[in-house]
N, C-alpha and C positions, 0 to 999 in steps of 0.2 A: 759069857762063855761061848755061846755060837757064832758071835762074830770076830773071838779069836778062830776058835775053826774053820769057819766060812775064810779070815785071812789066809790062814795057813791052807788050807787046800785047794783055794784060788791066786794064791801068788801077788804079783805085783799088779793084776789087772783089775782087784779091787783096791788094792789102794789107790789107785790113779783113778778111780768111780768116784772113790769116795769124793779126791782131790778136784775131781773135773763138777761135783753137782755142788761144795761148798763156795769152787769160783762162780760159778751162773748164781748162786746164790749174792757173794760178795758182789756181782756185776750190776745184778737186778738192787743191791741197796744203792749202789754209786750212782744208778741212774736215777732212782727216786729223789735222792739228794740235790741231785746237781738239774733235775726239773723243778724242784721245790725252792732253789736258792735263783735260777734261773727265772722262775713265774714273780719272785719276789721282786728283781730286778727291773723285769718289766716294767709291774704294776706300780714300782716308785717313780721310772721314769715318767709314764702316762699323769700320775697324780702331778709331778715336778711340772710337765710342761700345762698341764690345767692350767696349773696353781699360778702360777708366773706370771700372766698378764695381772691376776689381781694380788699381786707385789708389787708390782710396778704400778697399777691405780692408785694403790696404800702410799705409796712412798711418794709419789706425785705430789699425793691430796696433802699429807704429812707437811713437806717443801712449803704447797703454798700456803698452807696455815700458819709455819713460823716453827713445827717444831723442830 
């Protein structure tokens, strides 16, 4: 009930409060998101080029063995 009141006797300048702190909100989740799929990225790249020299020892040794 108060914050119909608080609406109605502040006009259009809390709804647009309202509207301006659930975007910094929705802003602040897109950026967690898109750090967390971004740090993902990374950290498979890093693993991928590790990993890569001993795929290619693997597959070498594989060749000359015969299989």
């Amino acid at each position: 009930m108060a914050k119909v009141m608080t609406l109605r006797k502040n006009g259009v300048s809390e709804g647009f409060s309202l509207l301006g702190r659930y975007s910094l909100s929705a802003l602040k989740g897109a950026g967690l998101i898109t750090g967390g799929i971004g740090g993902l990225v990374i950290i498979s790249i890093v693993l991928a080029l590790a990993l890569f020299p001993i795929f290619i020892m693997g597959s070498m040794l594989f060749k000359l063995l015969g299989f």
